[in-house]
C-alpha positions in Angstrom: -19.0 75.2 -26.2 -22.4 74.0 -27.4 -22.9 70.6 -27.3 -24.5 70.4 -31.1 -22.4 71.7 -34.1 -24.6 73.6 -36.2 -23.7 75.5 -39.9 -24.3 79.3 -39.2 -25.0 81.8 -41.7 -23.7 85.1 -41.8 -24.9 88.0 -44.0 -21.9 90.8 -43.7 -22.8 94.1 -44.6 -19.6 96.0 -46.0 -18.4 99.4 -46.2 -19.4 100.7 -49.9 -16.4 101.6 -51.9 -13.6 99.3 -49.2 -13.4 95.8 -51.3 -10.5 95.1 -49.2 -13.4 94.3 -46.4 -14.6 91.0 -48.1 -11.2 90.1 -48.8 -10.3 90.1 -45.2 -12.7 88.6 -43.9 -12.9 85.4 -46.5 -9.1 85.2 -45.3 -9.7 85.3 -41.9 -12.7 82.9 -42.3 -10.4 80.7 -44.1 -7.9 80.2 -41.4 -11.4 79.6 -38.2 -11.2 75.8 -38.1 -14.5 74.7 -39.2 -14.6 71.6 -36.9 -15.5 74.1 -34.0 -19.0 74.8 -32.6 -19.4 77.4 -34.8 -19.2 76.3 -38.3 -19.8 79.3 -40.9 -21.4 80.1 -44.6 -20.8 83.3 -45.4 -22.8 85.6 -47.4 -22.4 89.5 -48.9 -24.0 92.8 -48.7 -22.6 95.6 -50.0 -24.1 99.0 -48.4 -24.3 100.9 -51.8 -26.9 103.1 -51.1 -28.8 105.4 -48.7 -31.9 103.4 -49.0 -32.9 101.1 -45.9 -33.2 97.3 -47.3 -35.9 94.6 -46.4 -33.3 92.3 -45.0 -34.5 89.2 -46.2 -35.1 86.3 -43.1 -32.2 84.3 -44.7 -29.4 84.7 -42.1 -28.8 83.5 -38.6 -26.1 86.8 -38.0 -26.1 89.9 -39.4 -22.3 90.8 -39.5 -21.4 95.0 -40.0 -17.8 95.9 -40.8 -18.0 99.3 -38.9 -19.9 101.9 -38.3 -20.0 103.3 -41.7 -21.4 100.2 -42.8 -24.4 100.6 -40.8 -25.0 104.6 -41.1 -24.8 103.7 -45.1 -27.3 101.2 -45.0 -29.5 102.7 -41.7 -29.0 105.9 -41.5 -32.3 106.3 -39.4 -31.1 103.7 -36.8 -28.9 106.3 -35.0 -26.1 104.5 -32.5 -27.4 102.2 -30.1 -25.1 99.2 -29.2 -24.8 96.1 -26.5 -20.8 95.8 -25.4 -20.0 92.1 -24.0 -16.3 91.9 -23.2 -14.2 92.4 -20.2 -16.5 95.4 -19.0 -20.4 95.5 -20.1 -22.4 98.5 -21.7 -25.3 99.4 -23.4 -25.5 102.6 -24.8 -28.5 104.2 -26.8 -27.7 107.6 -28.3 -31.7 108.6 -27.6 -32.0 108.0 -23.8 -32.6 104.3 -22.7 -34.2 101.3 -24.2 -36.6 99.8 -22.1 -35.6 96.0 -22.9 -33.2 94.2 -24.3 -33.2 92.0 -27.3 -35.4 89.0 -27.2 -32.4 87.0 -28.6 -30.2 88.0 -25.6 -30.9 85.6 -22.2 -28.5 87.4 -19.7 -30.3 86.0 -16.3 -26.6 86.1 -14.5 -25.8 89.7 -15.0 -26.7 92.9 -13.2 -28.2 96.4 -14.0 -25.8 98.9 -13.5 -25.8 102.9 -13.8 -24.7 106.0 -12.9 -26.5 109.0 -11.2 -30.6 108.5 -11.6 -31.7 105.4 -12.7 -34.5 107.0 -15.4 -36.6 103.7 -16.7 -32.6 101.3 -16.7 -34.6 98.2 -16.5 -33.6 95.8 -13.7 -31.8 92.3 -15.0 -32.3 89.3 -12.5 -28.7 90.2 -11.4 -29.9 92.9 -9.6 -29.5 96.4 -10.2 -26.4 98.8 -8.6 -25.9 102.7 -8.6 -22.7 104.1 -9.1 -21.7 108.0 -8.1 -19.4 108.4 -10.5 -17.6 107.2 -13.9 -14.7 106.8 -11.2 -16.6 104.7 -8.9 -17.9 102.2 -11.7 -14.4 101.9 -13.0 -13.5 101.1 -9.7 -16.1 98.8 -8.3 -17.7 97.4 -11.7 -17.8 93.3 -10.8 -17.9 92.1 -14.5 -21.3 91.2 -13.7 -22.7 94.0 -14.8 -23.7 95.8 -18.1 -23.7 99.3 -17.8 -26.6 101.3 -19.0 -27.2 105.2 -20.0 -26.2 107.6 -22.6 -22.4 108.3 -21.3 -21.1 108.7 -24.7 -17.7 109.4 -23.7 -17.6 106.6 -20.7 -18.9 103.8 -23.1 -16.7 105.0 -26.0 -14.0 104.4 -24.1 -15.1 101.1 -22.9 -16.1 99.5 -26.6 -12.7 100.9 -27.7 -10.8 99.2 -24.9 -12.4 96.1 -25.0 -12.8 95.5 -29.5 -10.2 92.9 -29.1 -11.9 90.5 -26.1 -15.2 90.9 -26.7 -18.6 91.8 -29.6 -20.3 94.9 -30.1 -23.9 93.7 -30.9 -26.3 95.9 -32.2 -30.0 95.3 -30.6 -31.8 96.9 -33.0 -32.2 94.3 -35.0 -35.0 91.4 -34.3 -32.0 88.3 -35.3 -28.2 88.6 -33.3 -26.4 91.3 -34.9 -22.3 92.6 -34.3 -20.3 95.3 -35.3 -16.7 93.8 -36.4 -15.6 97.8 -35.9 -13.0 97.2 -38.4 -13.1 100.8 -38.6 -11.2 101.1 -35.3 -8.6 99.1 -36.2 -5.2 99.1 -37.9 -5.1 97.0 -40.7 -2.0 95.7 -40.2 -3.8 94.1 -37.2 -7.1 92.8 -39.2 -7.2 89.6 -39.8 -6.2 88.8 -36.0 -9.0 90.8 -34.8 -11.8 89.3 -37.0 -10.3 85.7 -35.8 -10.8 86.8 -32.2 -14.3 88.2 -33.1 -15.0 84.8 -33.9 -13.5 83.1 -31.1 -15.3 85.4 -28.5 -18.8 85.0 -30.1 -17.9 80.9 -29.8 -16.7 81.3 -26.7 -20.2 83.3 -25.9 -21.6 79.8 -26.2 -24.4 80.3 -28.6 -26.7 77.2 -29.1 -28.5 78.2 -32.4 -28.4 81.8 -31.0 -31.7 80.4 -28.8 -30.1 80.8 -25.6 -27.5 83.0 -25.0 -26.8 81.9 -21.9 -23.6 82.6 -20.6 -20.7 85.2 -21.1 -17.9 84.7 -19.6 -14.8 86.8 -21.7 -11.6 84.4 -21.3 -8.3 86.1 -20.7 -6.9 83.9 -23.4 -8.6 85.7 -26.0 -7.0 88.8 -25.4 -4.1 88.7 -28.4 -0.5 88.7 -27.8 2.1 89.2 -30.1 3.1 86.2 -31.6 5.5 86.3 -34.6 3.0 89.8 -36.2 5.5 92.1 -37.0 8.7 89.8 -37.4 6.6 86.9 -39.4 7.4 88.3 -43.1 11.1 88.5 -41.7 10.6 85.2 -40.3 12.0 83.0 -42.9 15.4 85.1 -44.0 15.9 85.2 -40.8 15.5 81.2 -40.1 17.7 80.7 -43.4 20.2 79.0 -41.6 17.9 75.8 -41.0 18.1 72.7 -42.5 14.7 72.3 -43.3 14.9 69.3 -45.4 17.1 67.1 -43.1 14.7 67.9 -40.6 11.5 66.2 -42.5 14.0 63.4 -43.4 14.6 62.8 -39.7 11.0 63.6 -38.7 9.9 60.9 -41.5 12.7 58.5 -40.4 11.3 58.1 -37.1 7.6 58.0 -37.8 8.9 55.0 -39.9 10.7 53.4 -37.2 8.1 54.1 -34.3 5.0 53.0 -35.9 3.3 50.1 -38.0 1.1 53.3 -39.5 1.1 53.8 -43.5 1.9 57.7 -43.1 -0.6 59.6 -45.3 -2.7 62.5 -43.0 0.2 64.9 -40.9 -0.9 67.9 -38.7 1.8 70.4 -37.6 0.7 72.9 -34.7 2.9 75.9 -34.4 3.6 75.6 -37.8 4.9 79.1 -38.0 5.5 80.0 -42.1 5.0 76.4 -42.6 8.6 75.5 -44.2 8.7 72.1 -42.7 4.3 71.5 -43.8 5.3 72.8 -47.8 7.8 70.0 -47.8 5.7 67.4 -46.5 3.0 68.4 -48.8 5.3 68.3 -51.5 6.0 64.5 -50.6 2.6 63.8 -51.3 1.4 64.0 -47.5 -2.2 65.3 -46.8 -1.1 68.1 -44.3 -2.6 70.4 -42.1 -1.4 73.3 -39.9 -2.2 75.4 -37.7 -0.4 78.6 -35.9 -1.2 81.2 -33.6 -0.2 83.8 -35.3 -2.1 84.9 -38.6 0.1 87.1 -39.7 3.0 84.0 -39.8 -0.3 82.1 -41.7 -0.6 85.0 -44.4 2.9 84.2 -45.1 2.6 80.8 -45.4 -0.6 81.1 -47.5 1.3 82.8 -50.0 3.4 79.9 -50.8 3.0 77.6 -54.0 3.1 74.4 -51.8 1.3 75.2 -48.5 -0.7 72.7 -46.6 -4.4 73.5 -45.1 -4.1 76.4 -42.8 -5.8 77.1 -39.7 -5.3 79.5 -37.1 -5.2 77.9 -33.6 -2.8 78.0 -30.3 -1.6 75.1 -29.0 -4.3 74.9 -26.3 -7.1 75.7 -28.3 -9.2 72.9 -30.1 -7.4 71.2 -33.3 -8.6 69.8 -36.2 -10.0 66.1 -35.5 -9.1 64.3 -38.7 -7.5 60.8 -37.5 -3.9 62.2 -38.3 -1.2 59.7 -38.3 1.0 62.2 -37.2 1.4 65.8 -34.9 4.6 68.0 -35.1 5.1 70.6 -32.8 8.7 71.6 -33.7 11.2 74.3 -33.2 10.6 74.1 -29.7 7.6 75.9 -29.7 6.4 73.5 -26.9 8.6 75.7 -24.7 5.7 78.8 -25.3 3.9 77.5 -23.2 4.8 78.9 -19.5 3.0 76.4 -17.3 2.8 72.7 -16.7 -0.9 73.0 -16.8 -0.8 74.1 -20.7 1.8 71.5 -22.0 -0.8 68.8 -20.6 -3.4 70.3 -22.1 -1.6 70.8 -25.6 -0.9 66.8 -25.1 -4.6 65.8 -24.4 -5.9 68.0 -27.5 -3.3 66.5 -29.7 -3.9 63.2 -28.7 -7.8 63.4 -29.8 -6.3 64.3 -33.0 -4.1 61.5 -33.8 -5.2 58.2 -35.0 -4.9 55.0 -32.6 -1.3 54.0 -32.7 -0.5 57.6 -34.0 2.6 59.5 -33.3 2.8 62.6 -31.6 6.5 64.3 -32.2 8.0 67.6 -30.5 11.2 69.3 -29.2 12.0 71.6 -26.3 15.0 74.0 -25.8 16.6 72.6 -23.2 18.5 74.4 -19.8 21.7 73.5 -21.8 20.7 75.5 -25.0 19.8 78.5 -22.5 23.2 78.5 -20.7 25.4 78.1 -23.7 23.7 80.3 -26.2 20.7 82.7 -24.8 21.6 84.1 -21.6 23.0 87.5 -22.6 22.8 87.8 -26.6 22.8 90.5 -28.8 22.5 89.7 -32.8 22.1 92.1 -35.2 20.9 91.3 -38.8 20.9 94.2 -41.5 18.3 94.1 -44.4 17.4 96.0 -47.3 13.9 97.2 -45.4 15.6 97.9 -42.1 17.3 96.6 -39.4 16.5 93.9 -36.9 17.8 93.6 -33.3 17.5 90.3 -31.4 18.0 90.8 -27.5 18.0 87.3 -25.2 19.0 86.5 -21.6 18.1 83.7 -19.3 16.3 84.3 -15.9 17.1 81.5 -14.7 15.4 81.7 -11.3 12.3 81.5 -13.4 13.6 79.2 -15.5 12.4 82.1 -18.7 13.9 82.6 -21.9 13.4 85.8 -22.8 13.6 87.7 -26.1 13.1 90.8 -27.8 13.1 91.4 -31.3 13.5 95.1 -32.9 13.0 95.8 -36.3 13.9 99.1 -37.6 12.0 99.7 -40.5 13.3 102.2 -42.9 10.9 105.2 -44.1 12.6 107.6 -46.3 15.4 108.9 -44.4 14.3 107.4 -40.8 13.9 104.7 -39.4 10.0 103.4 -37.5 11.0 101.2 -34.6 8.6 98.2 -33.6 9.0 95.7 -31.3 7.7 91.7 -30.0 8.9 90.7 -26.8 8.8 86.5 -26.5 9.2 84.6 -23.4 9.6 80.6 -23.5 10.0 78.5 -20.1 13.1 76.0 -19.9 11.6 73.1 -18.9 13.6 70.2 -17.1 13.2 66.3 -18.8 12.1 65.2 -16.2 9.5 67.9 -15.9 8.1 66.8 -19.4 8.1 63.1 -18.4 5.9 63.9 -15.6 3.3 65.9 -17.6 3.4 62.4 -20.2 2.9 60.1 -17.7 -0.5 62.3 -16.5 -2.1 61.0 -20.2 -2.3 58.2 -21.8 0.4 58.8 -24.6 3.2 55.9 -24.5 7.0 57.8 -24.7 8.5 55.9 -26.6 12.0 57.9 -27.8 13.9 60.4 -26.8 16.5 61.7 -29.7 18.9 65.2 -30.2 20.2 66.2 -34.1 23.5 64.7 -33.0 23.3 61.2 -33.5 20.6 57.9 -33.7 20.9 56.7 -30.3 17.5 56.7 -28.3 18.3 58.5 -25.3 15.5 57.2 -22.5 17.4 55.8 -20.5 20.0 58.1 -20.2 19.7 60.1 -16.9 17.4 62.6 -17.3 19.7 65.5 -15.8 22.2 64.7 -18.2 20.1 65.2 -21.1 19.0 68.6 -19.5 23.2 70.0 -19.6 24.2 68.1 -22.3 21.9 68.5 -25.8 20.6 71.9 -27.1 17.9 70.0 -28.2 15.8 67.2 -27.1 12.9 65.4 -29.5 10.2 63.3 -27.7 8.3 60.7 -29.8 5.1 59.6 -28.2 2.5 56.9 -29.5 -1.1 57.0 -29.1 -2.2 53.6 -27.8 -4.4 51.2 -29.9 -7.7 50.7 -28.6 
């Protein structure tokens, strides 16, 4: 991350005629949390014309939706693109650019091509020859950035690599990217203009000075996280008590702290059914969810709190909350000990001093009794959904499958999410606690008041479906 937070200014250039490409991205911009490094004012540009523009020296990014974008507006330029993700390219349609752009520091990396070299001009890196497109593929160290004309080779590459990485365009004398919203399904949009964002962040820009290290991180790469299922996600949920649960929720925030309870942040917050009711309290709410697909729905709700999209391991909105949820045990995502503590140390520089932070897991018991071989089928008015679940329990993974049929007509389009939660033991989540400097103070179930700390922690893990932890943030 850069160490100074500095307002950036994009200009996008859109598609003429395609509205629907300003709408989507002011949505997605919506749900980037603006207390990152990269903080954003957005500007438009419609590419209405043939005619090349004098792009006024008013931006700090020149954003293009696609490739139509920029043959509308340039049609001179011809294709000639930088590709920073997990494999490196630059292509020029016209043969090789002798340098790259004067924006661009990439001292770590390598000059690679294939066959003659032909004026490829040789990074500090070093430079490598490759035989073959086969013998790249095979021996390419990530280190690299791949240069010639291989239309077909680099094609490939940019369209492998849209979702983990930017397609900058070095034509231009300030930073410029290609969203290549033209290569993607819409249905898919708003998710891959988010991770657009969180890739050029994670490119570390300072300013756009110094670009001086890229380093793609795995975690970018999207999964599916409640995308199809999320506009099912609530019928399908219909059987919780949503409003006994903020009544509990606000009974022990009550009983746990000397805090007046105004500012609440929910993480995981899915369609946000527990955030609505707490905003419709009177609370000052945020929330934040991996999935922007599950954040469309929630946006579209009369009551719904401030929306971000975030996972729980990723930087959250420092506000001074007086309380974090993290319910429906959504803890249980995360599949390694490692990302539970981290999820505890970014919530914690969230909260407020004497602040709660308040989460569930599904416990062993819950796996054993209900999930280890189900099959539920739901029937709707769009289609069908299938919900598949069966404990490994050598791994200690919950595993789910969810298949929506979706009627078309007189057939049916099948799609599917695949979900996987590890079963963590008490004990286990006592031990990542204990490693910061959050105070446990309770441990409670649904099925009555008693706090259970005490209680032996492998009789919690056979005997409750479900298991709340309350934790305080200590005064300083």
């Amino acid at each position: 991350m850069i160490k100074n937070k500095s307002r950036i200014k994009l200009k996008v250039i859109l598609c003429y005629g395609i509205a629907e490409e300003k709408e989507l991205i002011e949505r997605a911009i919506r749900f980037y949390p603006q207390n990152r490094s990269l903080s954003l004012d957005l500007g438009f540009c419609a590419a209405l014309g043939t005619t090349e523009p004098q792009l006024q020296d008013d931006y700090d990014l020149l954003v293009f939706t696609g490739d139509q974008a920029i043959q509308n507006i340039f049609p001179s330029l011809g294709k000639s693109y930088l590709l920073l993700g997990h494999r490196h390219s630059f292509y020029s349609e016209s043969g090789i650019e002798p340098h790259l752009p004067h924006w661009l520091n990439l001292r770590e990396f390598a000059s690679a091509y294939i066959g003659e070299r032909n004026g490829i001009p040789r990074l500090l890196g070093g430079l490598s020859r490759h035989d073959s497109i086969d013998d790249y593929l095979d021996k390419s160290s990530g280190k690299e950035i791949l240069f010639g004309n291989h239309q077909e080779l680099i094609a490939t590459i940019k369209n492998q690599s849209l979702e983990t990485g930017l397609v900058f365009l070095p034509m231009f004398q300030k930073p410029a990217i290609n969203l290549c919203m033209d290569a993607i399904s819409s249905g898919n949009m708003v998710e891959h203009i988010l991770n657009q964002l969180r890739f050029l962040e994670a490119c570390r820009y300072n300013k756009f000075d110094d670009f001086y290290q890229i380093t793609p991180d795995q975690s970018l790469v999207p999964e599916t996280s409640y995308s199809l299922f999320a506009k099912h996600y609530d019928s399908y949920m219909a059987h919780v008590d949503y409003t006994a649960w903020v009544k509990q929720v606000l009974a022990w925030q009550a009983h746990y702290s000397s805090r007046k309870l105004n500012r609440i942040l929910e993480v995981a917050c899915g369609t946000c059914n527990v955030s609505c009711r707490l905003v419709k309290k009177g609370f000052e709410v945020f929330a934040t969810d991996k999935s922007p697909q599950m954040l469309l729905v929630a946006e579209s709700k009369p009551d719904h709190p401030q929306l971000f999209q975030s996972e729980l391991t990723q930087s959250l909105p420092r506000r001074n909350f007086d309380m974090v949820l993290c319910l429906f045990d959504s803890i249980n995502y995360l599949l390694t000990k490692k990302e539970v503590l981290s999820c505890l140390n970014r919530v914690l520089r969230s909260l407020s001093c004497e602040g709660l932070f308040i989460f569930d897991i599904s416990t062993l018991a819950n796996s054993l009794d209900n999930f280890s071989d189900l099959v539920a089928y739901t029937r709707k008015r769009e289609g069908n959904i299938v919900h598949e679940a069966y404990f490994d329990e050598d791994r200690m993974l919950q595993c789910s499958k969810l298949v929506f049929y979706k009627k078309m007509g007189k057939v049916f389009t099948k799609y599917e999410e695949e979900h996987r939660q590890y079963v963590y033991l008490v004990s286990e989540i006592i031990n990542i606690i204990t490693q910061t400097p959050f105070e446990l103070l309770a441990i409670h179930c649904l099925e009555h008041s008693q706090n259970l700390l005490k209680t032996r922690k492998s009789d919690l893990d056979r005997k409750y479906h479900r298991l709340f932890f309350i934790l305080r943030k200590p005064a300083q």
